[in-house]
mmCIF file of the N, C-alpha and C atoms, coordinates in Angstrom:
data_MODEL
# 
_entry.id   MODEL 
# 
loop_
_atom_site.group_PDB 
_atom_site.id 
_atom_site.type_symbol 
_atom_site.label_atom_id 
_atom_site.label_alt_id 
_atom_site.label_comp_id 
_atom_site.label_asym_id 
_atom_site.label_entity_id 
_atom_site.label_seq_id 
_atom_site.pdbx_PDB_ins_code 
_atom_site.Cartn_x 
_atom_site.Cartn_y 
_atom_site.Cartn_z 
_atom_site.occupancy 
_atom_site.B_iso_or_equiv 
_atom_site.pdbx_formal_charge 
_atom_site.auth_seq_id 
_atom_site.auth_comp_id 
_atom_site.auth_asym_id 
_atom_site.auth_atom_id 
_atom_site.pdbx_PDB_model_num 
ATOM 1   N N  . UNK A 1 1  ? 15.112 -49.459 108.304 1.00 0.00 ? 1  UNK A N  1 
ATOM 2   C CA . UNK A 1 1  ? 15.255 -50.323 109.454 1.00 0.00 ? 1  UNK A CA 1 
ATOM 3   C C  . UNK A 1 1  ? 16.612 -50.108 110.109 1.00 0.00 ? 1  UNK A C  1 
ATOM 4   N N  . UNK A 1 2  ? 16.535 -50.143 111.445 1.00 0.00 ? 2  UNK A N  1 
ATOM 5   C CA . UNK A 1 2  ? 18.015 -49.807 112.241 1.00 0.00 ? 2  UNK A CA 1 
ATOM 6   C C  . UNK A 1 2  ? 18.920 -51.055 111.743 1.00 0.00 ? 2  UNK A C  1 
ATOM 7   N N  . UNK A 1 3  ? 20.209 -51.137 112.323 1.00 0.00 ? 3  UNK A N  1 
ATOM 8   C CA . UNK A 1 3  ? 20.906 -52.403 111.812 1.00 0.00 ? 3  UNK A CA 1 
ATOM 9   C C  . UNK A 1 3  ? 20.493 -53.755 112.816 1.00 0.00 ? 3  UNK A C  1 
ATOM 10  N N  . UNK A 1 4  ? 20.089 -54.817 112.029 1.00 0.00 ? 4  UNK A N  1 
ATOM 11  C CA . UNK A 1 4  ? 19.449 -56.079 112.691 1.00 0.00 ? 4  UNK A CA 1 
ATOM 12  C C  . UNK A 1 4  ? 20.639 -57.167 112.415 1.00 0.00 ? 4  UNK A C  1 
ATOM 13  N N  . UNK A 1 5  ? 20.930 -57.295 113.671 1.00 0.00 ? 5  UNK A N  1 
ATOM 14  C CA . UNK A 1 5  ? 22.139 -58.279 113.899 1.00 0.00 ? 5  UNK A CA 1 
ATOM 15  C C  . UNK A 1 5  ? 21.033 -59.338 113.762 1.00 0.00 ? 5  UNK A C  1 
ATOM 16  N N  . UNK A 1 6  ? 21.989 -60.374 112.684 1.00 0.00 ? 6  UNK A N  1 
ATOM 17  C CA . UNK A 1 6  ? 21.541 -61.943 112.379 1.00 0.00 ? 6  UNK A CA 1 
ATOM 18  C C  . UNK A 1 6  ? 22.068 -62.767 114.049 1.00 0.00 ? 6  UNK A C  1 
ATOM 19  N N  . UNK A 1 7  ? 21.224 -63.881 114.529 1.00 0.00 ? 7  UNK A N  1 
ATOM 20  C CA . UNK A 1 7  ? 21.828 -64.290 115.469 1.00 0.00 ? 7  UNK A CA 1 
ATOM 21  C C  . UNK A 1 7  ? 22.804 -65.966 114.540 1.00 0.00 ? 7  UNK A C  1 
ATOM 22  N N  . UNK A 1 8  ? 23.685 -66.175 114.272 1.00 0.00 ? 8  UNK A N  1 
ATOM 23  C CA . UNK A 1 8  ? 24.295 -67.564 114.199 1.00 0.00 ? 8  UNK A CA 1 
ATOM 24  C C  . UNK A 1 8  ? 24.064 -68.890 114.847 1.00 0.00 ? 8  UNK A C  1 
ATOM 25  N N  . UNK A 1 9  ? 23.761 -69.714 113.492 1.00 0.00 ? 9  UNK A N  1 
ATOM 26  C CA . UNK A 1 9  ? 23.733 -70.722 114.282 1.00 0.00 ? 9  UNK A CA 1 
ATOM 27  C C  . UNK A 1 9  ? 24.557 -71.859 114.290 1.00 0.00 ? 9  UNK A C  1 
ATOM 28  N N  . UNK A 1 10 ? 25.224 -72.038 115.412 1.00 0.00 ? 10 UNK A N  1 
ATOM 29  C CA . UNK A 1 10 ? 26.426 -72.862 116.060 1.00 0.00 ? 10 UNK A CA 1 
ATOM 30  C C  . UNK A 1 10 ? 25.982 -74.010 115.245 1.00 0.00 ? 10 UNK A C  1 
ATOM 31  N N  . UNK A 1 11 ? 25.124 -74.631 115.542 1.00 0.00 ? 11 UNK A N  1 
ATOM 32  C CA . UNK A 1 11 ? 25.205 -76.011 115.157 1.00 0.00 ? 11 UNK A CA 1 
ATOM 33  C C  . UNK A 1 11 ? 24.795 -76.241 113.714 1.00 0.00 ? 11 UNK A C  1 
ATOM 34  N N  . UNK A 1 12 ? 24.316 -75.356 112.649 1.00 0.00 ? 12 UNK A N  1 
ATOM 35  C CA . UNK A 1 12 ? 24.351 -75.173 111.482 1.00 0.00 ? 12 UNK A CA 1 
ATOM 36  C C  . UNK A 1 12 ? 26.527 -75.061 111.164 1.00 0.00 ? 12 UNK A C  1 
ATOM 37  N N  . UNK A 1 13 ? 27.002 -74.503 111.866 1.00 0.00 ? 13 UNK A N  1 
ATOM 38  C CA . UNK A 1 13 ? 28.241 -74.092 111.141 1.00 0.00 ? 13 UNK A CA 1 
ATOM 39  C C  . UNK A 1 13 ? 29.249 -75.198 111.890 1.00 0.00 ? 13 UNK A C  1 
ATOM 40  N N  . UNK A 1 14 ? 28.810 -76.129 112.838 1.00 0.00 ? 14 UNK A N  1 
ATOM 41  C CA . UNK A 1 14 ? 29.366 -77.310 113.370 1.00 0.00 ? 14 UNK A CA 1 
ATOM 42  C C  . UNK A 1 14 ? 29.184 -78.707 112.500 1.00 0.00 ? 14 UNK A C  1 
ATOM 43  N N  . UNK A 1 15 ? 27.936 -78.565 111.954 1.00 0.00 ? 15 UNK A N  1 
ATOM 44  C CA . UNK A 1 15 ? 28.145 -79.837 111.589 1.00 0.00 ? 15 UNK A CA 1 
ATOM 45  C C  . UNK A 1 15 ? 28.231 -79.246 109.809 1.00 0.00 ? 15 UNK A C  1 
ATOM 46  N N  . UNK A 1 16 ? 29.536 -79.699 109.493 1.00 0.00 ? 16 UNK A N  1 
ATOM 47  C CA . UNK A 1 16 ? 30.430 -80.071 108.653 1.00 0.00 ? 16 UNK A CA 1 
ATOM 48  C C  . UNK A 1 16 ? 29.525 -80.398 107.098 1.00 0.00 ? 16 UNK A C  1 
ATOM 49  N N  . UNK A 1 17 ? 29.051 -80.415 106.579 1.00 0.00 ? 17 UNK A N  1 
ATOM 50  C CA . UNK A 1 17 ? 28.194 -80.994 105.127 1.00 0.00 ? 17 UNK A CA 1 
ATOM 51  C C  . UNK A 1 17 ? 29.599 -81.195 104.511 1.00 0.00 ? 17 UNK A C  1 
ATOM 52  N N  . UNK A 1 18 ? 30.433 -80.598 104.345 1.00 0.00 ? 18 UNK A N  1 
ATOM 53  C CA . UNK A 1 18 ? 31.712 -81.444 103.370 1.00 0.00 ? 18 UNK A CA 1 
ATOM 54  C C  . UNK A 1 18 ? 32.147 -82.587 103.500 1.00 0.00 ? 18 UNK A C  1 
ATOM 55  N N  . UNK A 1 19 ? 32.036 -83.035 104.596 1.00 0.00 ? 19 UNK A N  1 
ATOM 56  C CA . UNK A 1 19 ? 32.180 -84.330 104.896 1.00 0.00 ? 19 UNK A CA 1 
ATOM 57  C C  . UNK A 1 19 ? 31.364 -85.827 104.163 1.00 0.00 ? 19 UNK A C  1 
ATOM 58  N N  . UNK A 1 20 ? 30.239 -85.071 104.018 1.00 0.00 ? 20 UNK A N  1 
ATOM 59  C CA . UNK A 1 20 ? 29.798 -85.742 103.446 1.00 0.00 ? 20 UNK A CA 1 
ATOM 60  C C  . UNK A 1 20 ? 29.404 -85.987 101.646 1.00 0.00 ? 20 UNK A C  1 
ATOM 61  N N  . UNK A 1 21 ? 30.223 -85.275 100.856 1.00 0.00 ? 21 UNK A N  1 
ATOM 62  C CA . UNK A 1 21 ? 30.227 -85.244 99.914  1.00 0.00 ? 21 UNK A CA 1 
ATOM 63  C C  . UNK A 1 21 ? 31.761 -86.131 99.573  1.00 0.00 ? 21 UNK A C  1 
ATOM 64  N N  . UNK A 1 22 ? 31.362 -86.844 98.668  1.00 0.00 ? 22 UNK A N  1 
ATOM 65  C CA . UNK A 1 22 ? 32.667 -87.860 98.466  1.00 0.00 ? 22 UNK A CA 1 
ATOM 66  C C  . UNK A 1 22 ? 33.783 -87.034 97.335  1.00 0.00 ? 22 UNK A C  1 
ATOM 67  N N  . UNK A 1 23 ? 35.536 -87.585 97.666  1.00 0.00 ? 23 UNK A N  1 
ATOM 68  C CA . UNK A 1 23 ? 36.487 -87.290 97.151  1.00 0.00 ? 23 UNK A CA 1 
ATOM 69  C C  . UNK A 1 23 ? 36.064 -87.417 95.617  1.00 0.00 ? 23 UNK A C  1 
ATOM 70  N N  . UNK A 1 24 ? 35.973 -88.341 95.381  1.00 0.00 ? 24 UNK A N  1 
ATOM 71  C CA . UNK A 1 24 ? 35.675 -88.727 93.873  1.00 0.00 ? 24 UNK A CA 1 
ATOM 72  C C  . UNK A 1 24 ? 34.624 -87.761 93.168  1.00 0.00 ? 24 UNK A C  1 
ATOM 73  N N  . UNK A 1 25 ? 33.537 -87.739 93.852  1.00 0.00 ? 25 UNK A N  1 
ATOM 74  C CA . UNK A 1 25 ? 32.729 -86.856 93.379  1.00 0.00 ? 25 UNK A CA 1 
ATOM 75  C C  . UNK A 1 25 ? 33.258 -85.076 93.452  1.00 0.00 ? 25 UNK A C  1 
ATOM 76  N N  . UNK A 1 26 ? 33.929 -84.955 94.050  1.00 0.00 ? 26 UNK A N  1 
ATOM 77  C CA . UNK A 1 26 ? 34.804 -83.260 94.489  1.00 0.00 ? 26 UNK A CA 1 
ATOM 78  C C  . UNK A 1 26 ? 35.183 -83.402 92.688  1.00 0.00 ? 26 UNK A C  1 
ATOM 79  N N  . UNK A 1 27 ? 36.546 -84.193 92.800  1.00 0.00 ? 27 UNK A N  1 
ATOM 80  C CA . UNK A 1 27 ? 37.381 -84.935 91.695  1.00 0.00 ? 27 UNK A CA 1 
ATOM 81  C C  . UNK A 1 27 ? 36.611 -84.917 90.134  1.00 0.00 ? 27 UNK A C  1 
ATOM 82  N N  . UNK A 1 28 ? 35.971 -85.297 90.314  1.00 0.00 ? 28 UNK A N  1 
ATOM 83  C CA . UNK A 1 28 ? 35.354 -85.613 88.810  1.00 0.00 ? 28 UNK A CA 1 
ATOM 84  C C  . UNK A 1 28 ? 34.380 -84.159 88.470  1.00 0.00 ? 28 UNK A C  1 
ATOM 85  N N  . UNK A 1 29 ? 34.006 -83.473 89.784  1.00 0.00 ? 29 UNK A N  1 
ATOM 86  C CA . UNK A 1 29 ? 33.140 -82.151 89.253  1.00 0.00 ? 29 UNK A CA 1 
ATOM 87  C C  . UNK A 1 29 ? 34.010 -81.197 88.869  1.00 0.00 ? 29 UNK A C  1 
ATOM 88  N N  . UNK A 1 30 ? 35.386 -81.002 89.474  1.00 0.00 ? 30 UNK A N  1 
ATOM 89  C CA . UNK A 1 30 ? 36.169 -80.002 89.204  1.00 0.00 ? 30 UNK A CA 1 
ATOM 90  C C  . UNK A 1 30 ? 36.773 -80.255 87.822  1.00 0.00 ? 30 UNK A C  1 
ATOM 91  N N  . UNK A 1 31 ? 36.990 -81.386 87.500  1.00 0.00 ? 31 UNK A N  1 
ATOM 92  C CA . UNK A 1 31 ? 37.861 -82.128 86.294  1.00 0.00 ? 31 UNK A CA 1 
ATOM 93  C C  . UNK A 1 31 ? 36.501 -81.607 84.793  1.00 0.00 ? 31 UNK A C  1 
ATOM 94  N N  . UNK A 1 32 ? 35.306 -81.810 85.235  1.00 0.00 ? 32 UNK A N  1 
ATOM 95  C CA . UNK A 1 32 ? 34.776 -81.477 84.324  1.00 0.00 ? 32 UNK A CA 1 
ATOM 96  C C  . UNK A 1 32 ? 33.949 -79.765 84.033  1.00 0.00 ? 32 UNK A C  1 
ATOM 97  N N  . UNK A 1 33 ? 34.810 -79.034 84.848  1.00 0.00 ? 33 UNK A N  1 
ATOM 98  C CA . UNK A 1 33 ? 34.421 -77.264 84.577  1.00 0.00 ? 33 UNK A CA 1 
ATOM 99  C C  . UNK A 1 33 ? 35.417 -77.093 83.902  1.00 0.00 ? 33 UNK A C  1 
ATOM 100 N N  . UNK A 1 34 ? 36.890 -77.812 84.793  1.00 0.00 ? 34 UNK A N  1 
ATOM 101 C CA . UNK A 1 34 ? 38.162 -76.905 83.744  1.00 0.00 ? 34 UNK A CA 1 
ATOM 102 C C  . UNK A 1 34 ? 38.398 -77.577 82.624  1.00 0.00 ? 34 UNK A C  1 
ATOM 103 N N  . UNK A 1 35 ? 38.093 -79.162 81.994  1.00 0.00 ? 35 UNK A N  1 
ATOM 104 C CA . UNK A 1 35 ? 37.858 -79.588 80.704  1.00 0.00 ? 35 UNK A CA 1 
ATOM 105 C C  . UNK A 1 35 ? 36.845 -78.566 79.920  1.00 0.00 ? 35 UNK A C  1 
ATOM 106 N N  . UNK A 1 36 ? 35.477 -78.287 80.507  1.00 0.00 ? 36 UNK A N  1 
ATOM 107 C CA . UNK A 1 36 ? 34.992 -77.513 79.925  1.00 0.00 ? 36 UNK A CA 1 
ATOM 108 C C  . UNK A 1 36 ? 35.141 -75.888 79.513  1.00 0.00 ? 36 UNK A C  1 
ATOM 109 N N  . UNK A 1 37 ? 35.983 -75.580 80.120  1.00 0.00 ? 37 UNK A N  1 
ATOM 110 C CA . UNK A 1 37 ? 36.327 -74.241 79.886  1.00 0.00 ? 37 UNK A CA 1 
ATOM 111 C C  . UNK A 1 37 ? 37.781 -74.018 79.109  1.00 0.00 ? 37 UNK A C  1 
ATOM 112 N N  . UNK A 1 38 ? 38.876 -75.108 79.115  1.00 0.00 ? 38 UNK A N  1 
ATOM 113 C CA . UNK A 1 38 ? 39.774 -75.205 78.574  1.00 0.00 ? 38 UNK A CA 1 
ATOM 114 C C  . UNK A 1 38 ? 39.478 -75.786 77.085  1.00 0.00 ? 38 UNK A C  1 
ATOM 115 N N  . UNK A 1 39 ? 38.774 -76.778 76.727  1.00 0.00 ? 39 UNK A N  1 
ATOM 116 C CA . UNK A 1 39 ? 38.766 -77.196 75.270  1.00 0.00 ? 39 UNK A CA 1 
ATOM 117 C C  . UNK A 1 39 ? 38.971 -78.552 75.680  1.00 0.00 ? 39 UNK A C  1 
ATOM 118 N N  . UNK A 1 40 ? 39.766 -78.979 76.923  1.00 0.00 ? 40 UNK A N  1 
ATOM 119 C CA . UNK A 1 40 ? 40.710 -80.134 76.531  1.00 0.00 ? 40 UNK A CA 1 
ATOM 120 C C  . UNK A 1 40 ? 40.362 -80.843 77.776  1.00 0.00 ? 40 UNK A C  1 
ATOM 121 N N  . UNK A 1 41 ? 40.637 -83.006 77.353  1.00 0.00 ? 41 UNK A N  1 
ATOM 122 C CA . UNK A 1 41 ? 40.244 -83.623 79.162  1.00 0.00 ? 41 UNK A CA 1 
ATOM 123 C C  . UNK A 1 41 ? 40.960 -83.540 80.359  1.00 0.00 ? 41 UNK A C  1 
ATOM 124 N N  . UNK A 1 42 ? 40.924 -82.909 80.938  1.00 0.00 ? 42 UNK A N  1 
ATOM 125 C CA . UNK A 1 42 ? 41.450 -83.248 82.351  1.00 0.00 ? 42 UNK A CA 1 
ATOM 126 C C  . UNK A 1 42 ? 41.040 -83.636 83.340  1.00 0.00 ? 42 UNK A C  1 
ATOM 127 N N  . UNK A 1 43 ? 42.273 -84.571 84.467  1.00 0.00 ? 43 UNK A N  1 
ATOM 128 C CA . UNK A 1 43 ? 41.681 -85.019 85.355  1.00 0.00 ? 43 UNK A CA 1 
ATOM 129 C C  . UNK A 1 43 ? 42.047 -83.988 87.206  1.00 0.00 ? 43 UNK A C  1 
ATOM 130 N N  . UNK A 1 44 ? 41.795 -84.718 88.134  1.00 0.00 ? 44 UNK A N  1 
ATOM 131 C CA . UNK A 1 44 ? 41.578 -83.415 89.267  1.00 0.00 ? 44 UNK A CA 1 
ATOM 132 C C  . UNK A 1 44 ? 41.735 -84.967 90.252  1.00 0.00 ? 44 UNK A C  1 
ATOM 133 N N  . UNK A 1 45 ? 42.808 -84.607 90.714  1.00 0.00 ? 45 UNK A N  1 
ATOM 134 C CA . UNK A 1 45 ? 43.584 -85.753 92.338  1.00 0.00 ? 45 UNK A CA 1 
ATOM 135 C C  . UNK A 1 45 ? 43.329 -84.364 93.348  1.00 0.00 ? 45 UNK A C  1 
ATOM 136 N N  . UNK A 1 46 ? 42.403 -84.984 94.360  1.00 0.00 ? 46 UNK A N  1 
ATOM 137 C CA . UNK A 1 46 ? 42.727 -84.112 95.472  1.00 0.00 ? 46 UNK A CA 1 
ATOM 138 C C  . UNK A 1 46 ? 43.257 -85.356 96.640  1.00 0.00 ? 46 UNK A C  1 
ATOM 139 N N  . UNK A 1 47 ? 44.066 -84.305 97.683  1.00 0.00 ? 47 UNK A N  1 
ATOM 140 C CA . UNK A 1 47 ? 44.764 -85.106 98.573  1.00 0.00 ? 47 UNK A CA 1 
ATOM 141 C C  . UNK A 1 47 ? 45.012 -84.279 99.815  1.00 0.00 ? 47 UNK A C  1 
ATOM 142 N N  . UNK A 1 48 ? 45.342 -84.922 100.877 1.00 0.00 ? 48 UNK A N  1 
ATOM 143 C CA . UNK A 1 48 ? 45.823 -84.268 102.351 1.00 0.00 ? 48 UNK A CA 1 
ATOM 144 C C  . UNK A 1 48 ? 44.430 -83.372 102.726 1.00 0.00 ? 48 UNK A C  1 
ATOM 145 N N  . UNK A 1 49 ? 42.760 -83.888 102.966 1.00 0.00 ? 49 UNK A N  1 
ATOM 146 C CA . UNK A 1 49 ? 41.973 -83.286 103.135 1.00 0.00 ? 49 UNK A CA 1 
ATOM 147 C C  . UNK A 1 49 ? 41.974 -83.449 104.098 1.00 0.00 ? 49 UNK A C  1 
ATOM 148 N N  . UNK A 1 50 ? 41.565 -81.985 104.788 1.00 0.00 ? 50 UNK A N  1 
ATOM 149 C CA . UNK A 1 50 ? 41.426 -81.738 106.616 1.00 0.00 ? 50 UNK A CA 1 
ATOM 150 C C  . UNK A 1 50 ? 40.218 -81.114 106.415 1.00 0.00 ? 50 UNK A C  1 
ATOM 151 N N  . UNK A 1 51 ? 39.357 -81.783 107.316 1.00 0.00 ? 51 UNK A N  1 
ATOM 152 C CA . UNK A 1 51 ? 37.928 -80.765 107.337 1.00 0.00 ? 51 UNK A CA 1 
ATOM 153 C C  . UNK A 1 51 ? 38.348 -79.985 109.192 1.00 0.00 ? 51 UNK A C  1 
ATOM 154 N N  . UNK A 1 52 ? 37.818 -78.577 108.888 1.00 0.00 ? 52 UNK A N  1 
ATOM 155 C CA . UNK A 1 52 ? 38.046 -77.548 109.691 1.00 0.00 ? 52 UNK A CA 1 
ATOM 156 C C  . UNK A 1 52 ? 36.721 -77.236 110.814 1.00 0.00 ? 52 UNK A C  1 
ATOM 157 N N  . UNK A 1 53 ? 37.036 -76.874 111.476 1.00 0.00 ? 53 UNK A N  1 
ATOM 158 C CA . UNK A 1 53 ? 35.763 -76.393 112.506 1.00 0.00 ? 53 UNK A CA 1 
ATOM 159 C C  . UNK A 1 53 ? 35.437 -75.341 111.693 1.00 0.00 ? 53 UNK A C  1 
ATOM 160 N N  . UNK A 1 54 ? 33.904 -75.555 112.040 1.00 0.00 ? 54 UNK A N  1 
ATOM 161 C CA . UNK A 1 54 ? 32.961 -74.258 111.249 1.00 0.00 ? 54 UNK A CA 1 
ATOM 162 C C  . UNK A 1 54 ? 32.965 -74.328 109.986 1.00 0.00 ? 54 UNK A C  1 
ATOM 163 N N  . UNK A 1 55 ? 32.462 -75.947 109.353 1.00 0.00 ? 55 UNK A N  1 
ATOM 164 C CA . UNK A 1 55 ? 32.376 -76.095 107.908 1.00 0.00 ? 55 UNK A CA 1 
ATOM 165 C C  . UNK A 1 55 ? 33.067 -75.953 106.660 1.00 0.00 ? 55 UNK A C  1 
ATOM 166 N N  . UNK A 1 56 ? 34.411 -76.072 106.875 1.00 0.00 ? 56 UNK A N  1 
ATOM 167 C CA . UNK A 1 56 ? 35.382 -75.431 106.053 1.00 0.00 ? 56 UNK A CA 1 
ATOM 168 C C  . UNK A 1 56 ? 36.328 -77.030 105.672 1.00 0.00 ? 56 UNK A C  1 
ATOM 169 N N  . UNK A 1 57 ? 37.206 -76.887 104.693 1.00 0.00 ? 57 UNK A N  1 
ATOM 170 C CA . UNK A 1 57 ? 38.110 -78.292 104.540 1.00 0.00 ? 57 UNK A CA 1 
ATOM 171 C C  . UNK A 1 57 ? 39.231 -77.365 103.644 1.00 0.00 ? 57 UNK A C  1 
ATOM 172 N N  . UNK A 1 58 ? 40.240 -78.064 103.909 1.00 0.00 ? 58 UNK A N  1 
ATOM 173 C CA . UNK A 1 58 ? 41.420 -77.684 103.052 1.00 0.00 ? 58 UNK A CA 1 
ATOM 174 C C  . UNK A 1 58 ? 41.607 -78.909 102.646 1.00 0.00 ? 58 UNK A C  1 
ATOM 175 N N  . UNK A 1 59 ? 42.655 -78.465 101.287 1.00 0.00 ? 59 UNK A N  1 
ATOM 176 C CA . UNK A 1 59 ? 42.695 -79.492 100.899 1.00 0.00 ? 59 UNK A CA 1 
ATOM 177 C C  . UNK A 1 59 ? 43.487 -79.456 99.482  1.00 0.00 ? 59 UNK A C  1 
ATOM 178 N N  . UNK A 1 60 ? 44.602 -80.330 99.196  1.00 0.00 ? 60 UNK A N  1 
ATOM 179 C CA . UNK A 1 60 ? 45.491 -80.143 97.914  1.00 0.00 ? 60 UNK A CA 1 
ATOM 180 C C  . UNK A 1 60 ? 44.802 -80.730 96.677  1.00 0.00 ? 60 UNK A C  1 
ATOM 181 N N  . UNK A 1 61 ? 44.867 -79.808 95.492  1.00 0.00 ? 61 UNK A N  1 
ATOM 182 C CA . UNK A 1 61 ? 44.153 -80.266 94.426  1.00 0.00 ? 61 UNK A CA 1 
ATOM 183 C C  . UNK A 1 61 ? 45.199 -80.153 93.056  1.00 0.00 ? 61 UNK A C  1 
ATOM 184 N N  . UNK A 1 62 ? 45.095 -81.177 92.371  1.00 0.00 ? 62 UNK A N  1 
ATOM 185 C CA . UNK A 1 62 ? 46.268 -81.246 91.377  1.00 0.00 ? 62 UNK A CA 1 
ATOM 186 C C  . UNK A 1 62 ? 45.066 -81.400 89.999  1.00 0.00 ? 62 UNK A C  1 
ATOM 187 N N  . UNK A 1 63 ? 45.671 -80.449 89.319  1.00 0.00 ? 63 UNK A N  1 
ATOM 188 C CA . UNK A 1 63 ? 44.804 -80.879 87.481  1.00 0.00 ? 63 UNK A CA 1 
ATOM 189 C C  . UNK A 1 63 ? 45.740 -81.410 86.680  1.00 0.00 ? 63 UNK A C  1 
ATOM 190 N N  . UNK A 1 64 ? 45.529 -82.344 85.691  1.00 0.00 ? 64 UNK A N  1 
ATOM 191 C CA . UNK A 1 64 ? 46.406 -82.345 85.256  1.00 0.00 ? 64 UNK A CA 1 
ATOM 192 C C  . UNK A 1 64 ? 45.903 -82.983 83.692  1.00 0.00 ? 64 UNK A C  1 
ATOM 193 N N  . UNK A 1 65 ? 46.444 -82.660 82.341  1.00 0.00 ? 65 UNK A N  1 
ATOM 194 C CA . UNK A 1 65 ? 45.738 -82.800 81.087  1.00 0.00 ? 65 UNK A CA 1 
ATOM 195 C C  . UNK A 1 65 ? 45.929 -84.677 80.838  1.00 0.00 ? 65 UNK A C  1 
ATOM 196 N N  . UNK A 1 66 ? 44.661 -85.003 80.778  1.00 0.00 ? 66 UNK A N  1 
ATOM 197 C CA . UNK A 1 66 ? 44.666 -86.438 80.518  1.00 0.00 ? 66 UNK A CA 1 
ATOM 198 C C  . UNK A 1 66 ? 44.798 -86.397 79.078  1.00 0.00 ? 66 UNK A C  1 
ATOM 199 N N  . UNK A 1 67 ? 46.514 -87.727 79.292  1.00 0.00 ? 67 UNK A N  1 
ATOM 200 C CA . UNK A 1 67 ? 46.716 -87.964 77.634  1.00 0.00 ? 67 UNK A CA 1 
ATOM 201 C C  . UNK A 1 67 ? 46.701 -88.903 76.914  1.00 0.00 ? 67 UNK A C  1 
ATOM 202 N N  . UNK A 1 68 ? 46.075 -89.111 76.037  1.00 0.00 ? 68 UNK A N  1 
ATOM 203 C CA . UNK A 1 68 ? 45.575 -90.414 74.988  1.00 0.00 ? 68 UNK A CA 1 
ATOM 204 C C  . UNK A 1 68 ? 46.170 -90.293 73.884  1.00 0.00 ? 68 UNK A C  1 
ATOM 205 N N  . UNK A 1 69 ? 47.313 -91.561 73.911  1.00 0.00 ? 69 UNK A N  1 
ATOM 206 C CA . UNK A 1 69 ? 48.081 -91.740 72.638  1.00 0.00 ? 69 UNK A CA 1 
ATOM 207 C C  . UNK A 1 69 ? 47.587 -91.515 71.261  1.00 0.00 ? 69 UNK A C  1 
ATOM 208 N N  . UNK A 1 70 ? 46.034 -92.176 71.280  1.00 0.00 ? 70 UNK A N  1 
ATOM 209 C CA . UNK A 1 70 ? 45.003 -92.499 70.582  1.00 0.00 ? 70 UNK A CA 1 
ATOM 210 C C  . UNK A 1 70 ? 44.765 -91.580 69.886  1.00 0.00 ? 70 UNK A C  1 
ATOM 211 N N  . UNK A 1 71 ? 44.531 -90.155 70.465  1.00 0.00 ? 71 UNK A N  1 
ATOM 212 C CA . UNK A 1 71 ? 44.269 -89.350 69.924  1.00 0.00 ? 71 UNK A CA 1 
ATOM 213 C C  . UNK A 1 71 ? 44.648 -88.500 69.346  1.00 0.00 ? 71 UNK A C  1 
# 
């Protein structure tokens, strides 16, 4: 087949889906891959989120090893 240009679609890459997924939930999914891959609990603060044109978000993410005296 010759090369078949995809046409884009604007309003697929306008409206944003990150937006609608909550901080907490970002937070608690990331906290539980790198607990799981490290051995150990950690937690995951994200902060200063900018969602971007064309579906994209930046955004600062801190891990950090949750510590229990207890344990």
């Amino acid at each position: 087949m010759a090369n078949q240009e995809k046409a884009i679609d604007v309003e697929k890459l306008l409206q944003n889906k990150l937006k609608s997924i909550s901080i907490s939930t970002l937070e608690n999914s990331i906290a539980k891959v790198v607990s799981e891959l490290v051995g150990e609990d950690y937690k995951c603060s994200i902060s200063e989120v900018k969602y971007t044109l064309f579906s994209g978000a930046d955004f600062h993410v801190k891990i950090e090893l949750t510590y229990n005296p207890n344990e």
